[in-house]
Every structure is written in C-alpha cells, then in structure tokens.
C-alpha positions in Angstrom: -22.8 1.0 -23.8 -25.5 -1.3 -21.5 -24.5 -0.9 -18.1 -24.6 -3.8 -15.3 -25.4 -4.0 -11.3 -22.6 -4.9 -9.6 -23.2 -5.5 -6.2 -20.4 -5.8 -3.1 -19.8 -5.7 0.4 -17.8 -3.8 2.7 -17.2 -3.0 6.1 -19.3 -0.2 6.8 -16.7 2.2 8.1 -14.4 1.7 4.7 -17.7 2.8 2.8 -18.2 5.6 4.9 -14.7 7.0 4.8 -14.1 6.5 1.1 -17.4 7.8 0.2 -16.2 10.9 2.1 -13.2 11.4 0.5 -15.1 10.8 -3.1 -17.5 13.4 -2.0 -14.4 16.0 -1.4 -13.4 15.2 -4.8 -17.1 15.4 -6.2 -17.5 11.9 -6.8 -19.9 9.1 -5.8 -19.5 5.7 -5.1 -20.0 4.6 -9.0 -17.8 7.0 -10.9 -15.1 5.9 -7.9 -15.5 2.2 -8.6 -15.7 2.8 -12.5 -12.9 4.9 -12.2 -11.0 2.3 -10.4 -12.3 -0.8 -12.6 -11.3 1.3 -16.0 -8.0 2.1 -14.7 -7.3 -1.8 -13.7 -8.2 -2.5 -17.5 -5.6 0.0 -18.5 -3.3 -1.6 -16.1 -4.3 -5.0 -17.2 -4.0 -5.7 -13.4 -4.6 -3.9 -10.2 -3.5 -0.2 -10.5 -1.5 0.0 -7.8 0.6 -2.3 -5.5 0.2 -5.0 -3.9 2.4 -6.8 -1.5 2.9 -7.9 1.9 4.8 -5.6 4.3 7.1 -8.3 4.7 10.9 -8.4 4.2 12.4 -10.9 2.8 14.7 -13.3 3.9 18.0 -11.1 3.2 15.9 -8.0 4.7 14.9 -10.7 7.6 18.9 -11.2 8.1 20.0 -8.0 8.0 17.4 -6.9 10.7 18.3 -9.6 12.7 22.4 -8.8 12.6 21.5 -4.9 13.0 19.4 -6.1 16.2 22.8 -7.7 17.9 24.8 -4.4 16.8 25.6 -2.1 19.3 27.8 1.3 18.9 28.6 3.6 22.1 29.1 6.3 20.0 29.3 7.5 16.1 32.4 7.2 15.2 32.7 3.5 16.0 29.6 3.2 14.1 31.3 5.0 11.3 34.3 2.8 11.2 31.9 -0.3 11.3 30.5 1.0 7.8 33.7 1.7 6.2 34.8 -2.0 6.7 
C-alpha cells in the first residue's frame, strides 16, 4: 500500500490532550488518525455523531411551558401528570 502526508491544523491544546490520551492507550498521532479515517470508511460517514445540542422546536415548546409550571408540592405535581 503507498502511503500519503496528510498534513492539518489544530489548536495546540486539542493536540496535546489527545496525543495524551493516545499515548495511555499506546498510540501515536498516525495510528489515531488512521484509525479514525479507516473506521469513517467503514462507516461510510463520520463514526460517531454529529449534531447540534439543540432541541427542536417541540423540545423548544415543551421547555418553554415547563418554564411557566410551578407545583408547591408533589402531589399537585403528580395529579398534573396524570391529566
């Protein structure tokens, strides 16, 4: 197999802390990355999600409506979910 450069930028920080945690799992940098780009091919995507942390709009409403709820004690709040 002929092998390639690939070449990238990070923040130095990221680099540092993931190279640590390769290192505890007695990896370097390359076997990490080739690791991650064989398992993306095997995924035929990225290999793990990806999303926004944001809910969406029913999420957005319920938040909002359990924002303006307001229960002095449990079993009020009980009987609420019942209904």
């Amino acid at each position: 197999m002929e092998s390639t450069n690939l070449n990238i930028r990070t923040d130095k920080e990221v680099k540092a802390q993931a190279e640590k945690i390769f290192d505890a799992l007695g990896l370097n940098m390359t076997t990490a990355v080739n690791i991650f780009l064989r398992q993306a091919i095997r995924e035929n995507g990225i290999p793990f999600e990806v999303k926004l942390n944001v809910p969406n709009e029913t999420t957005a409403a319920a938040i909002r409506e359990g924002r303006t709820l307001a229960y002095s004690n449990m079993e009020d709040l009980k009987a609420a979910l019942e209904e």
